[in-house]
ZAMARTI-756508 format. One record per atom (N, C-alpha, C, O): residue number from 0; residue in one letter; atom name; x, y, z. Coordinates in nm, 4 decimals. Layout:
 lokol vexse roke        x        y        z
   NUM     A   CA        X        Y        Z
...
//
This chain:
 lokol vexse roke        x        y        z
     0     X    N   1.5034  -0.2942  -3.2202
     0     X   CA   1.5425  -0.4192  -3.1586
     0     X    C   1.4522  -0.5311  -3.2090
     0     X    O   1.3297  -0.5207  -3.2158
     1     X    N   1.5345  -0.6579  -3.2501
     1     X   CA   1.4346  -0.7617  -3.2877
     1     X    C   1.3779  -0.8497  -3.1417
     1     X    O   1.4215  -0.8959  -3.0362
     2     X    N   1.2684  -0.8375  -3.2084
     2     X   CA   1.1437  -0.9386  -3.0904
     2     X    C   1.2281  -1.0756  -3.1074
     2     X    O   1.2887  -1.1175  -3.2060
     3     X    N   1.2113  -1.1337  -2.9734
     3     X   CA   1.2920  -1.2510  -2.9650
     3     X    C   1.1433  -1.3657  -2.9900
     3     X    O   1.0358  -1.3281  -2.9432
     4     X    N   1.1508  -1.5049  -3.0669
     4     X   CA   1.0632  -1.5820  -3.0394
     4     X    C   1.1223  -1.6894  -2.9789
     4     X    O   1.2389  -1.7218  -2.9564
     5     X    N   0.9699  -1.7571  -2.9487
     5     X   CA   0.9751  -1.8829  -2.8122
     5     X    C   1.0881  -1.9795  -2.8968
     5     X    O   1.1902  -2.0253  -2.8455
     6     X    N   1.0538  -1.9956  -3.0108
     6     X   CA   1.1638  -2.0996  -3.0501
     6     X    C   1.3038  -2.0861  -2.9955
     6     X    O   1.3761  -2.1756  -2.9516
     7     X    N   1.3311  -1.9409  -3.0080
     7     X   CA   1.4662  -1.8622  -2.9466
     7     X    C   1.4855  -1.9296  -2.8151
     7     X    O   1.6018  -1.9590  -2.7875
     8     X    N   1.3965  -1.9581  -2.7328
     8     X   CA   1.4295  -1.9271  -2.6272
     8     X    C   1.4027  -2.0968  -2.5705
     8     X    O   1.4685  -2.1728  -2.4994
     9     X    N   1.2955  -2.1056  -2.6296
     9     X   CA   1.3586  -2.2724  -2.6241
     9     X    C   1.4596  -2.3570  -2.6502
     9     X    O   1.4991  -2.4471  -2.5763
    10     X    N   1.5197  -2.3138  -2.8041
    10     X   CA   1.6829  -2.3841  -2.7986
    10     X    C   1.7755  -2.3248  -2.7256
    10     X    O   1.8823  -2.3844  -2.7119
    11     X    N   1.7598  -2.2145  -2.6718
    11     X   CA   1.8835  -2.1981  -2.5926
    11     X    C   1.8463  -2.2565  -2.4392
    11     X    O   1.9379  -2.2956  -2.3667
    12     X    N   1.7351  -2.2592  -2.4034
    12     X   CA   1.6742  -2.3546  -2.2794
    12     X    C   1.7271  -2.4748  -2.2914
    12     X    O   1.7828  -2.5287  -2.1958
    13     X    N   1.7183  -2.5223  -2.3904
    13     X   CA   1.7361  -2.6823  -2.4381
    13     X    C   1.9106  -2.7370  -2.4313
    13     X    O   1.9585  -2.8425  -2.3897
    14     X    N   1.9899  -2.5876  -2.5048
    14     X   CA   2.1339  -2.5959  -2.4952
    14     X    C   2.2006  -2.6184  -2.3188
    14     X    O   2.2748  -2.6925  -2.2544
    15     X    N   2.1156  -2.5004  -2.3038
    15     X   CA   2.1886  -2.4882  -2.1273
    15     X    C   2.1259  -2.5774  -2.0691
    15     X    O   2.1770  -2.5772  -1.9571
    16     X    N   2.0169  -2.6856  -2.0710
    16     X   CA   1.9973  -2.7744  -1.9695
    16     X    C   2.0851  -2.9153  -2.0125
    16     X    O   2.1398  -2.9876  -1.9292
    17     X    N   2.0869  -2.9397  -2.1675
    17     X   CA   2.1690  -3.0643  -2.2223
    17     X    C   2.3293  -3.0240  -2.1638
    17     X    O   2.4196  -3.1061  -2.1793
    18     X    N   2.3548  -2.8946  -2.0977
    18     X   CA   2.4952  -2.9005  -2.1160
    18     X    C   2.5435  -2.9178  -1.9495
    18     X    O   2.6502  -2.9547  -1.9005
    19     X    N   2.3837  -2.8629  -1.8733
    19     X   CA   2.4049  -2.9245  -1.7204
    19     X    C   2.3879  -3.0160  -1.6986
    19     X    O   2.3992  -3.0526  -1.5816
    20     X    N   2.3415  -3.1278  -1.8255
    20     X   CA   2.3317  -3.2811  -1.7631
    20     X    C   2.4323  -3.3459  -1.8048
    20     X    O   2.4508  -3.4606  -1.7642
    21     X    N   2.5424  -3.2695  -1.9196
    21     X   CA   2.6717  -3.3321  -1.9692
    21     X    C   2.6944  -3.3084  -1.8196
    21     X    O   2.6652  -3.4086  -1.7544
    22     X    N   2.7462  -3.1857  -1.7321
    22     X   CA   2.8024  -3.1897  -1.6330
    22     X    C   2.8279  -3.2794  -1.4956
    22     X    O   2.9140  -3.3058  -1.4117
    23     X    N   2.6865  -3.3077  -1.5348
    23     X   CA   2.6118  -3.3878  -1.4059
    23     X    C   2.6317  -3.5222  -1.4172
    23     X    O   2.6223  -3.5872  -1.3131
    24     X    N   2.6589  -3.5839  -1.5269
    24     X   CA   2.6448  -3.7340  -1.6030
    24     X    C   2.7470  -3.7305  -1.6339
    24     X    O   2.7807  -3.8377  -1.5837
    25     X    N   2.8425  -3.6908  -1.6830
    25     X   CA   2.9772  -3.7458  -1.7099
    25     X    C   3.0539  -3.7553  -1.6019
    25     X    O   3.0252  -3.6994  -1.4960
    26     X    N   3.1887  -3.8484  -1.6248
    26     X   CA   3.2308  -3.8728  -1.5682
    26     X    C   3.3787  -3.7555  -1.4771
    26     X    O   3.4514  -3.6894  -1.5513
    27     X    N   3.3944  -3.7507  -1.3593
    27     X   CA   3.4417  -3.6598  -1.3443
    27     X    C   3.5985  -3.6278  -1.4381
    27     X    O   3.6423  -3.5159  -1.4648
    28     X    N   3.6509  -3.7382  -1.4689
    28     X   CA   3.7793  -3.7255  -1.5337
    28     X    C   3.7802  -3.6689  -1.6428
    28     X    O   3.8873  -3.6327  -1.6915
    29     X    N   3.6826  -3.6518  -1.6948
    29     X   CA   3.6257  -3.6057  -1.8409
    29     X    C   3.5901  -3.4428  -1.8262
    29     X    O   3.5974  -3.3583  -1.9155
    30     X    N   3.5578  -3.4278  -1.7162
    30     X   CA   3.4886  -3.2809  -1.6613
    30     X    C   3.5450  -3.1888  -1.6207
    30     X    O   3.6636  -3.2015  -1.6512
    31     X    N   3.5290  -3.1050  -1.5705
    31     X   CA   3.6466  -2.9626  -1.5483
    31     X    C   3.6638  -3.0335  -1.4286
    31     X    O   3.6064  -3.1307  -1.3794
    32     X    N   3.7801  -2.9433  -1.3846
    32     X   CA   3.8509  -2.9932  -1.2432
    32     X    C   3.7832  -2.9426  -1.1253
    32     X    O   3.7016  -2.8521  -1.1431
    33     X    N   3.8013  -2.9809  -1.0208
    33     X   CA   3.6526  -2.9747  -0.9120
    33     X    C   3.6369  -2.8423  -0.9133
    33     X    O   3.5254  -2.7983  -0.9413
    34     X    N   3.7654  -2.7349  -0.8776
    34     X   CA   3.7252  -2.6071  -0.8975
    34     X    C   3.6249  -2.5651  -1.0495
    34     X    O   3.5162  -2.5152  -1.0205
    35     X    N   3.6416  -2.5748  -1.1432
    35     X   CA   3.5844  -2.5475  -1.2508
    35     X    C   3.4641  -2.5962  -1.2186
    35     X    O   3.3756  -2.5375  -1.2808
    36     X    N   3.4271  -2.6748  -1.1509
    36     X   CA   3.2938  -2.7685  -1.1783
    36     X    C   3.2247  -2.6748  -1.0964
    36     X    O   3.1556  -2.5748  -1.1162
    37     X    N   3.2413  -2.7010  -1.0564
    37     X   CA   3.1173  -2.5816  -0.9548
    37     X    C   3.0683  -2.4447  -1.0366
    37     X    O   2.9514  -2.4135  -1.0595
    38     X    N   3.2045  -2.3612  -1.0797
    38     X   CA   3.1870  -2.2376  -1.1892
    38     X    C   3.1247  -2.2753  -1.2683
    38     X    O   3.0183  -2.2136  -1.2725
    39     X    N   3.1351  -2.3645  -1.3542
    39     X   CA   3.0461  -2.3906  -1.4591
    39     X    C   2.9018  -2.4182  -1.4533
    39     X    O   2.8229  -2.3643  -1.5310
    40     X    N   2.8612  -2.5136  -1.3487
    40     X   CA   2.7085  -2.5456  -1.2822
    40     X    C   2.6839  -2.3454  -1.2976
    40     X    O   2.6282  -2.2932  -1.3942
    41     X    N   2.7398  -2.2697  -1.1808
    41     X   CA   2.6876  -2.1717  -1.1237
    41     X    C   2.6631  -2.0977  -1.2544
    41     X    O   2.5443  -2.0753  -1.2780
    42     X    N   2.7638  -2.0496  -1.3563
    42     X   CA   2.7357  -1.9874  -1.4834
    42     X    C   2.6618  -2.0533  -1.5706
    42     X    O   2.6443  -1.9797  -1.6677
    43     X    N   2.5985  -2.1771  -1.5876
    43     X   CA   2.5175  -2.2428  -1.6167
    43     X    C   2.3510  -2.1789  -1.6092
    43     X    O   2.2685  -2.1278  -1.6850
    44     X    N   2.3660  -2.2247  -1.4467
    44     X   CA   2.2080  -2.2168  -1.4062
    44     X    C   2.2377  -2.0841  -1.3769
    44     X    O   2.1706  -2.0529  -1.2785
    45     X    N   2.3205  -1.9714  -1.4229
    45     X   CA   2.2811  -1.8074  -1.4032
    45     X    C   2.1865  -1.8176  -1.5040
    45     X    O   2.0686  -1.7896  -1.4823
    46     X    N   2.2467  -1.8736  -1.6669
    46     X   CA   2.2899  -1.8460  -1.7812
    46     X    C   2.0954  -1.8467  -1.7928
    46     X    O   2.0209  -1.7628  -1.8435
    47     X    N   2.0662  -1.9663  -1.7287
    47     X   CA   1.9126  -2.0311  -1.7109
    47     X    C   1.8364  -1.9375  -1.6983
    47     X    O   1.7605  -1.9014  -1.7882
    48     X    N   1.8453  -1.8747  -1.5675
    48     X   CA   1.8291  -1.8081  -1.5122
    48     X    C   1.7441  -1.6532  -1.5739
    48     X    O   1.6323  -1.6023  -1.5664
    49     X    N   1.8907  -1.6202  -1.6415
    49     X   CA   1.8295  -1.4648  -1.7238
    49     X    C   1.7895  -1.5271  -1.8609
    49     X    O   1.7510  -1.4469  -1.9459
    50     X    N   1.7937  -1.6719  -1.8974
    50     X   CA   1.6887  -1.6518  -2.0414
    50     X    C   1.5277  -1.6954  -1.9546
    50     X    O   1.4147  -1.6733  -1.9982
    51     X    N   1.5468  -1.7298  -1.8866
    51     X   CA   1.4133  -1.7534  -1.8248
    51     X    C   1.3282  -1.5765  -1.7618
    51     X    O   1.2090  -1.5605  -1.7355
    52     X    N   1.4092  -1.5003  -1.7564
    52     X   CA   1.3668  -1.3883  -1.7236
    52     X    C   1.3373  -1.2557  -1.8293
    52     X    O   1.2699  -1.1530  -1.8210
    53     X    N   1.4251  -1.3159  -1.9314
    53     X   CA   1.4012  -1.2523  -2.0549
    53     X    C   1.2998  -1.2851  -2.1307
    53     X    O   1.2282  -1.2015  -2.1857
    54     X    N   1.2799  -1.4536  -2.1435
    54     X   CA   1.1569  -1.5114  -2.1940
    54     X    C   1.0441  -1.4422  -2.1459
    54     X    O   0.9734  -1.3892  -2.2316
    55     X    N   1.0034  -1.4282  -1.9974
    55     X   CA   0.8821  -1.3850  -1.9020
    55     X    C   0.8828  -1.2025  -1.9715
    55     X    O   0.7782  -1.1393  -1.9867
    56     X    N   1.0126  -1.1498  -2.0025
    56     X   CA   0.9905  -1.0158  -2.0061
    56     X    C   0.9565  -0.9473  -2.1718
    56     X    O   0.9396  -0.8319  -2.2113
    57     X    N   0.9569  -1.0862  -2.2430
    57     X   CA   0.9140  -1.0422  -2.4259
    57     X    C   0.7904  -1.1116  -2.3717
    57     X    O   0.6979  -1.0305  -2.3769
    58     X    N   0.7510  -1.2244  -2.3231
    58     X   CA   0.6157  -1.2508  -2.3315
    58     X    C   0.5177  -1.1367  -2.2690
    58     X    O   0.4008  -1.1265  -2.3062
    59     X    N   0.5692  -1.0614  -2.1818
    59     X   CA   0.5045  -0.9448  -2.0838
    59     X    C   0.4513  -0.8427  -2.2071
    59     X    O   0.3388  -0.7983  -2.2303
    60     X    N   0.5890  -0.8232  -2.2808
    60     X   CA   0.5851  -0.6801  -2.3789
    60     X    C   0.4761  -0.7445  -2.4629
    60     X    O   0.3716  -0.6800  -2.4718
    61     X    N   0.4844  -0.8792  -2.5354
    61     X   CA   0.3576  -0.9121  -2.6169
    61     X    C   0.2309  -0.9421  -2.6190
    61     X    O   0.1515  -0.9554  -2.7121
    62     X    N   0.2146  -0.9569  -2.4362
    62     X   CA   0.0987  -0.9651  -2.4214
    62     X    C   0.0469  -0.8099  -2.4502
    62     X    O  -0.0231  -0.7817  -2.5474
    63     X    N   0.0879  -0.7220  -2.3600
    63     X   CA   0.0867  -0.5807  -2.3360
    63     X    C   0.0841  -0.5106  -2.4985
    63     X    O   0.0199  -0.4068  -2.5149
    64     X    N   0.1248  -0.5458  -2.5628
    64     X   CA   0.1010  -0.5113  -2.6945
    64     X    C  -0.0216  -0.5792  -2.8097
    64     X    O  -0.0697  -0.5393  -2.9158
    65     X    N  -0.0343  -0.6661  -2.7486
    65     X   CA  -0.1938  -0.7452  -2.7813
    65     X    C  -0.2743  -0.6862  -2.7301
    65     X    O  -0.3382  -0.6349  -2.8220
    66     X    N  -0.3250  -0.6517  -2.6195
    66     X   CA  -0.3890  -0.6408  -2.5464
    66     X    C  -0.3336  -0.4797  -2.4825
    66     X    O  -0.2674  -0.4542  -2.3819
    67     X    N  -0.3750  -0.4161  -2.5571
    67     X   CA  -0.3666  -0.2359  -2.5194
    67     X    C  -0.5379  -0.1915  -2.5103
    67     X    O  -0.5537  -0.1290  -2.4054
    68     X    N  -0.6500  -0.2027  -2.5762
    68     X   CA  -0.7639  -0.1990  -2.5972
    68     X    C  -0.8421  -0.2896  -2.5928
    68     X    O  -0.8260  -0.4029  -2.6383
    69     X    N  -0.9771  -0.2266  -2.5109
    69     X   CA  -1.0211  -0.3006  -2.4588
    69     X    C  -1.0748  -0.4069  -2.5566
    69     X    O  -1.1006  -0.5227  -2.5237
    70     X    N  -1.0893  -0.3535  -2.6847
    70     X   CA  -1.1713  -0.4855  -2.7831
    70     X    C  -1.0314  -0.5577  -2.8494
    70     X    O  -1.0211  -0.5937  -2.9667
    71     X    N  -0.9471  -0.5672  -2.7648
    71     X   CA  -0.8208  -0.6405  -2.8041
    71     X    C  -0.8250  -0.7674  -2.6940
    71     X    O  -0.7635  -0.8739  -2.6904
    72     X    N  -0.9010  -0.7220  -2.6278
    72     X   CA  -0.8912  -0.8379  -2.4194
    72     X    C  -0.9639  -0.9813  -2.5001
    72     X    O  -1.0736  -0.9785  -2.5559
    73     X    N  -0.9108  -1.0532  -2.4942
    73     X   CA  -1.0472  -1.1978  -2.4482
    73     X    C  -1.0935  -1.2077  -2.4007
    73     X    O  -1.0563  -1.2084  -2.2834
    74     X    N  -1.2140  -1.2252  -2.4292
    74     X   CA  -1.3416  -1.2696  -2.3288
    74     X    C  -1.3027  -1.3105  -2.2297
    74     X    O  -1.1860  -1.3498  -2.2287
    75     X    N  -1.3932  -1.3197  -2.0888
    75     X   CA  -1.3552  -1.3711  -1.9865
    75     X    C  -1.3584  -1.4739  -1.9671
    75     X    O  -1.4798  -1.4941  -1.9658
    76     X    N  -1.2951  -1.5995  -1.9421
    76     X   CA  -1.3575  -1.6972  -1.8891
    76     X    C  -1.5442  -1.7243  -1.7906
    76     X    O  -1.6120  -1.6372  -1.7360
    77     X    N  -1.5666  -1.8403  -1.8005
    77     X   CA  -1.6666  -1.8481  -1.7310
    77     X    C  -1.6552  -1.8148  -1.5640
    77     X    O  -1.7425  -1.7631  -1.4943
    78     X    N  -1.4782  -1.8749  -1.5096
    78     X   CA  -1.5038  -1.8415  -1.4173
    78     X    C  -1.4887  -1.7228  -1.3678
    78     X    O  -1.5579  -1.6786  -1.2761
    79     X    N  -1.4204  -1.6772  -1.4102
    79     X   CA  -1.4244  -1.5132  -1.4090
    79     X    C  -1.5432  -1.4142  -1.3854
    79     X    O  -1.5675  -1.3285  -1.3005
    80     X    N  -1.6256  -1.4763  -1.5293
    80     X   CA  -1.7410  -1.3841  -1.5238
    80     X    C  -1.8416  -1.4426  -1.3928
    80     X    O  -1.9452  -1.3776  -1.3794
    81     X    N  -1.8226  -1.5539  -1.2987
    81     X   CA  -1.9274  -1.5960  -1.2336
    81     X    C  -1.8809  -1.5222  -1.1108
    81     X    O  -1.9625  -1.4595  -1.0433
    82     X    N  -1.7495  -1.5271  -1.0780
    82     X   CA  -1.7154  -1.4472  -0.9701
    82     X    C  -1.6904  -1.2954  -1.0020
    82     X    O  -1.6439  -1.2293  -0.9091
    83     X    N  -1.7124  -1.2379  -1.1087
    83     X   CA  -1.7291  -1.0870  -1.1296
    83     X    C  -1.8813  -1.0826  -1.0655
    83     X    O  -1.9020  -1.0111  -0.9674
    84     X    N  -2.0044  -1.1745  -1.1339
    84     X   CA  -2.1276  -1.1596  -1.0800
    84     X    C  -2.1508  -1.1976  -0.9060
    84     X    O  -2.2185  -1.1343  -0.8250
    85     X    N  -2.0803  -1.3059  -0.8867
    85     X   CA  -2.1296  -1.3190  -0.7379
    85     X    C  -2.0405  -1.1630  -0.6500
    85     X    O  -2.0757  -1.1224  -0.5393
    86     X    N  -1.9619  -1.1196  -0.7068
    86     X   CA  -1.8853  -1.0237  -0.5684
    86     X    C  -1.9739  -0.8678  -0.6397
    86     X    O  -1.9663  -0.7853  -0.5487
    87     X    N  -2.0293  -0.8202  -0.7285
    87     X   CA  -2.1338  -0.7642  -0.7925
    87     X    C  -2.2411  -0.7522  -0.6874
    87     X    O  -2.2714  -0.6537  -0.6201
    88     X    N  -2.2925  -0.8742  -0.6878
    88     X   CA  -2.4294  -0.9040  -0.5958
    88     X    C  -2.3788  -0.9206  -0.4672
    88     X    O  -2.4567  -0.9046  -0.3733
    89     X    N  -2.2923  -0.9423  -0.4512
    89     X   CA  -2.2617  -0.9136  -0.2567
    89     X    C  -2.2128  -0.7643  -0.2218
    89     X    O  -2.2030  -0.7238  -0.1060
    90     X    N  -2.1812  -0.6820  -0.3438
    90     X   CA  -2.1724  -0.5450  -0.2976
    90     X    C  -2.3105  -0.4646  -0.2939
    90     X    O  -2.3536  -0.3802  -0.2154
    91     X    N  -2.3680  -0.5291  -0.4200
    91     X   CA  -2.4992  -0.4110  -0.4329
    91     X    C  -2.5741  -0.5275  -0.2554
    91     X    O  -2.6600  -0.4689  -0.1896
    92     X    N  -2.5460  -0.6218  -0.2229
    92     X   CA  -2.6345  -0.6438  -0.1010
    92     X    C  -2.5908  -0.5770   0.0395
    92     X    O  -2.6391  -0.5817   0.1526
    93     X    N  -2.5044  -0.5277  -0.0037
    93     X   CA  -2.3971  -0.5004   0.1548
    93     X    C  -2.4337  -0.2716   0.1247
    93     X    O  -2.4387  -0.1897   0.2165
    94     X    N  -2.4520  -0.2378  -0.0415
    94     X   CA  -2.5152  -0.0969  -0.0220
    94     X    C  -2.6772  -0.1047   0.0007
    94     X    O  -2.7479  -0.0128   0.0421
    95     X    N  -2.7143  -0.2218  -0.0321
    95     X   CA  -2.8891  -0.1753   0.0318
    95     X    C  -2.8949  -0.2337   0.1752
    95     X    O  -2.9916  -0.1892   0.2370
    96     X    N  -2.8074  -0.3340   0.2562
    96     X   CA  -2.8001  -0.2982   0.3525
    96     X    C  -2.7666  -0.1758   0.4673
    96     X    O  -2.8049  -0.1556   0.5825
    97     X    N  -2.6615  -0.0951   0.3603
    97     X   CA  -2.6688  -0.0008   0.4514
    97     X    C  -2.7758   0.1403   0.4366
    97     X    O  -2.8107   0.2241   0.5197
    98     X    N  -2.8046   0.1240   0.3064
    98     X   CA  -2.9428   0.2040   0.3075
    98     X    C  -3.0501   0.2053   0.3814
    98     X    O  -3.1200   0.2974   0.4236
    99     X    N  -3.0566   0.0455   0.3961
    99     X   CA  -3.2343   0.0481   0.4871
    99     X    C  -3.1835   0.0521   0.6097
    99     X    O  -3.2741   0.0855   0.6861
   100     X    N  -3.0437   0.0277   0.6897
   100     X   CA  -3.0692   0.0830   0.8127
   100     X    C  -3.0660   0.1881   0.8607
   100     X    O  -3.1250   0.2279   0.9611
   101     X    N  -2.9468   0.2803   0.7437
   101     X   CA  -2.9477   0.4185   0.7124
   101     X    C  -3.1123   0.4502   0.7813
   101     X    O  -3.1444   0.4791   0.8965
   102     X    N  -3.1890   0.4322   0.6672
   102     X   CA  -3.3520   0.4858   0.6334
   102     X    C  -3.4098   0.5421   0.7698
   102     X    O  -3.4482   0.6563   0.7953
   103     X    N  -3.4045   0.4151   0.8602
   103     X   CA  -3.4368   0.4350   1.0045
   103     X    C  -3.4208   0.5263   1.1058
   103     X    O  -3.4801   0.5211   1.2135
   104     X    N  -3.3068   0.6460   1.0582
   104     X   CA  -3.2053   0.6734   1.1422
   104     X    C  -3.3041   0.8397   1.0876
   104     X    O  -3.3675   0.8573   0.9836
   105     X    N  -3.2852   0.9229   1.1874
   105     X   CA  -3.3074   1.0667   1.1350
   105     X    C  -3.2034   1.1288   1.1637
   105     X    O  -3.1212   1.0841   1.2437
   106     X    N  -3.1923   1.2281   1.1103
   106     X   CA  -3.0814   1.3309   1.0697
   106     X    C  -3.0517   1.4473   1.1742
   106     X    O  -2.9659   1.5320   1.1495
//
């Protein structure tokens, strides 16, 4: 199966939104008949819909395929790594708390 790219998925983003604003902006005499109009919006913004879900589901597979190993990951951000260290140091403070009251206690 061919990998789909963003370009892909941007012109067809680009098709189905230029073609819900023909809908929306033209004039009704010009436009499907009221029944049609509605079908068309709804198969429209389905149409949206699953390339927007397909987009999210090749970007998923390519991240996931970048990033299988660990020397494949990017670095962490800063904030990342500051809150990896502060919740680090509030665990090792919360096991030597329970050590030293442990300590007190006999068996």
């Amino acid at each position: 199966m061919t990998d789909l790219t963003d370009e892909f998925f941007e012109t067809a983003l680009a098709g189905i939104q230029e073609r819900l604003d023909d809908l929306i902006t033209q004039p009704k005499s010009d436009g499907d008949p009221p029944d049609k109009f509605a079908k068309s919006i709804s198969a429209l913004m389905k149409a949206k819909a699953d390339v927007l879900a397909q987009q999210e589901k090749e970007q998923a597979k390519a991240f996931a395929k970048k990033h299988t190993r660990y020397e494949d990951m990017p670095p962490p951000t800063p904030e990342d790594e500051a809150r990896f260290h502060a919740e680090f140091e509030s665990i090792m403070r919360e096991i030597q708390s329970a050590r030293n009251s442990n300590a007190g206690k006999s068996d």
